[in-house]
C-alpha positions in Angstrom: 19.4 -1.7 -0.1 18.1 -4.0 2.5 14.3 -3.0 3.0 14.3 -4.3 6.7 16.8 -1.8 7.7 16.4 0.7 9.9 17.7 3.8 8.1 19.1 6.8 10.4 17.2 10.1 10.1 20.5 11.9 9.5 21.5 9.3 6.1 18.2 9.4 4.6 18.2 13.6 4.9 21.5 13.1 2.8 19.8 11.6 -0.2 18.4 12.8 -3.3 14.8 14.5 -3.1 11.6 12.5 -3.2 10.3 14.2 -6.6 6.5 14.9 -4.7 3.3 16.2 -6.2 3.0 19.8 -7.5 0.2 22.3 -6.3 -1.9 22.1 -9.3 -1.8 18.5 -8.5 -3.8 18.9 -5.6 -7.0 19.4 -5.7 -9.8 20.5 -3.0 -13.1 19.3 -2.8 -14.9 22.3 -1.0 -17.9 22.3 -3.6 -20.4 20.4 -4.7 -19.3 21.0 -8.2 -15.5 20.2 -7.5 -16.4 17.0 -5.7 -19.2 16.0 -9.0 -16.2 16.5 -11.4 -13.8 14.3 -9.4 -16.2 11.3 -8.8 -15.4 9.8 -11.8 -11.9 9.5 -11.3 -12.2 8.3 -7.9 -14.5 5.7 -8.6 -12.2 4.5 -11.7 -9.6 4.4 -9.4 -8.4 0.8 -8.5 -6.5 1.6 -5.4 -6.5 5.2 -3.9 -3.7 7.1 -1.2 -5.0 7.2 1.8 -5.1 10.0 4.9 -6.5 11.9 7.2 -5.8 15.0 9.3 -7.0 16.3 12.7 -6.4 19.2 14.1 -3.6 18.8 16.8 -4.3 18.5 20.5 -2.0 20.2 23.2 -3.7 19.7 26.4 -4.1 16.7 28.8 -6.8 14.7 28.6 -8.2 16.6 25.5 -9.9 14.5 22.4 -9.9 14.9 18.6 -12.8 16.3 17.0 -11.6 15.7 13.7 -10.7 14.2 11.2 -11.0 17.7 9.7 -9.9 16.4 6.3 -9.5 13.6 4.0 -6.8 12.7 1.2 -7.1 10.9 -1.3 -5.1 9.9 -4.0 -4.3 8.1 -7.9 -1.3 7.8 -9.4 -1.7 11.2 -11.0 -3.0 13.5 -8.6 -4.6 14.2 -4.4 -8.4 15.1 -3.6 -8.6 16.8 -0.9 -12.1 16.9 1.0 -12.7 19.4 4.0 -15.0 17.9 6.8 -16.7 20.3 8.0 -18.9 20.7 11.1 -18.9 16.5 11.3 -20.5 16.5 8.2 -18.9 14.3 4.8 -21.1 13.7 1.9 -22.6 10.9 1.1 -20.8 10.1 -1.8 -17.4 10.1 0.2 -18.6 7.7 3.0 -19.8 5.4 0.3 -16.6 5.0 -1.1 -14.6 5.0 2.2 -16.8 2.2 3.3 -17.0 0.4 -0.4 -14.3 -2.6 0.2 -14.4 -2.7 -3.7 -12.2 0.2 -3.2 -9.1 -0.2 -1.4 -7.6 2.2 0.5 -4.0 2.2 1.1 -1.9 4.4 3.5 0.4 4.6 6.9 -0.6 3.9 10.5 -4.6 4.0 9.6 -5.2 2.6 13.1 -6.5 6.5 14.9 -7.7 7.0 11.1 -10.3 4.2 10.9 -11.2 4.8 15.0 -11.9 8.7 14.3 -13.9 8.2 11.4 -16.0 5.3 13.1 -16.6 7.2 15.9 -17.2 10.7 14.5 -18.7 10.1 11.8 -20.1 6.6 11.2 -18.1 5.6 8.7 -16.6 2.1 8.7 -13.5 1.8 6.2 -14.3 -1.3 4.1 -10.9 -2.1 2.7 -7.9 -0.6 4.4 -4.3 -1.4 3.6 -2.2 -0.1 6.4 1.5 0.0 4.9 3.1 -0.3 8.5 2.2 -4.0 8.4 3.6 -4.6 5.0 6.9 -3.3 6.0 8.8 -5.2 8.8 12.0 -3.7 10.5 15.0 -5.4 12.2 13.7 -4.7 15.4 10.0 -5.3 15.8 9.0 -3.1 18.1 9.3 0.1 15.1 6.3 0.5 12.4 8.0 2.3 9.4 6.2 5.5 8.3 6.4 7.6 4.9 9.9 8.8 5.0 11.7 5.4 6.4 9.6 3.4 3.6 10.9 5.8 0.7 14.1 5.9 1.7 14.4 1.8 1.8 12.6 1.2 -1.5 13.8 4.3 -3.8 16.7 5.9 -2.0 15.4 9.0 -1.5 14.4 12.1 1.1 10.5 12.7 1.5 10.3 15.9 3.4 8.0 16.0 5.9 7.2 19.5 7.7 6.5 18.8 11.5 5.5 22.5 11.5 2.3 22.1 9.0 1.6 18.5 10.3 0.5 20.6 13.8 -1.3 23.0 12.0 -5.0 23.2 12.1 -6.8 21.1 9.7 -9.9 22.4 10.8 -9.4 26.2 9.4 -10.2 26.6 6.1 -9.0 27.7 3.9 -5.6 25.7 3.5 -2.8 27.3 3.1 -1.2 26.0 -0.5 1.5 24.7 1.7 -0.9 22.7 3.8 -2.8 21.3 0.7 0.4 20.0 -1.1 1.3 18.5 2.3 -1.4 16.4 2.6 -1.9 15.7 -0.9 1.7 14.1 -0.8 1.0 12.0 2.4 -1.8 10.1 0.9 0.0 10.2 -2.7 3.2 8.8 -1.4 1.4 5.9 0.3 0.1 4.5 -3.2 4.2 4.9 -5.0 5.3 2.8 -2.1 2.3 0.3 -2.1 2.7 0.3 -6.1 6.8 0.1 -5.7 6.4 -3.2 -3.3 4.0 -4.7 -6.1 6.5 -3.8 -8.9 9.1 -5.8 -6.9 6.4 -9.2 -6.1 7.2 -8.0 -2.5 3.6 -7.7 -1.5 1.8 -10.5 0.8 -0.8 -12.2 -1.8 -3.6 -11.0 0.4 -3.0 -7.0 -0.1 -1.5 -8.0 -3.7 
């Protein structure tokens, strides 16, 4: 399969399944305790998945006030951490901002912007996969779905209905929390897939 080509919505809904996280491979980090137990594992971690969600906008004119959450993921599992009120612990700016820790995802450019601006966090080592992947014509960015269907031939189902849901309610919704797990999870399979195949630039190698 070519991996510059531009696959048509309508093919890649005919292929096999993405096989996503589970539930219980989610996590949420809406505790002190919960977020304690997963430091470890974060900071082992030598690449993470990478997201964020806001909730969505409808009027003119009208800003973001999120991000309302953050995702983040190993090859094994999604943290999820709820930003609440503007605030985001310490220990999660640190290693948002920690270039030590790279950060890999789709289309970070609003990501890195809202958490500059909202909550004074500057991303220290970003991998934006949209960069990584060039298309016949230039003028597309490949997201999630297009990327998985070019490198492993398969459909990663993406709900348009919970991506407009509102991040900043808690609590998630199971569906919600496997959603975004999966966004930041399926960044780091098709970041890990292009390094498999030598097909990444050195520099993000």
């Amino acid at each position: 399969m070519m991996l510059t080509r531009q696959i048509p919505r309508e093919e890649i809904k005919t292929m096999p399944l993405f096989p996503a996280l589970t539930p219980d491979q989610v996590c949420m980090l809406d505790s002190p305790q919960a977020l304690a137990a997963a430091l470890p594992d974060l900071l082992a971690a030598p690449l993470l998945g990478f997201d964020t969600e806001s909730k969505p906008t409808f009027r003119k004119g009208e800003e973001s006030d999120g991000p309302h959450l953050i995702q983040l993921a190993d090859s094994q599992r999604a943290w999820l951490v709820p930003v609440v009120k503007g605030v985001l612990s310490d220990e999660i700016k640190a290693l948002l901002a920690d270039p030590a820790h790279p950060l890999v995802g789709f289309d970070l450019v609003s990501d890195r912007a809202l958490l500059k601006s909202r909550l004074g966090v500057e991303c220290g080592g970003l991998i934006d996969l949209g960069n990584l992947l060039p298309s016949e014509d230039a003028r597309i960015t490949v997201g999630a779905v297009q990327a998985v269907a070019r490198l492993f031939g398969q459909y990663f189902r993406k709900s348009k209905k919970l991506s407009t849901t509102n991040w900043s309610r808690l609590p998630l919704s199971p569906a919600q929390q496997a959603y975004a797990g999966n966004d930041a999870w399926v960044a780091l399979r098709v970041y890990q897939e292009l390094q498999a195949r030598g097909l990444l630039p050195e520099r993000a190698a």
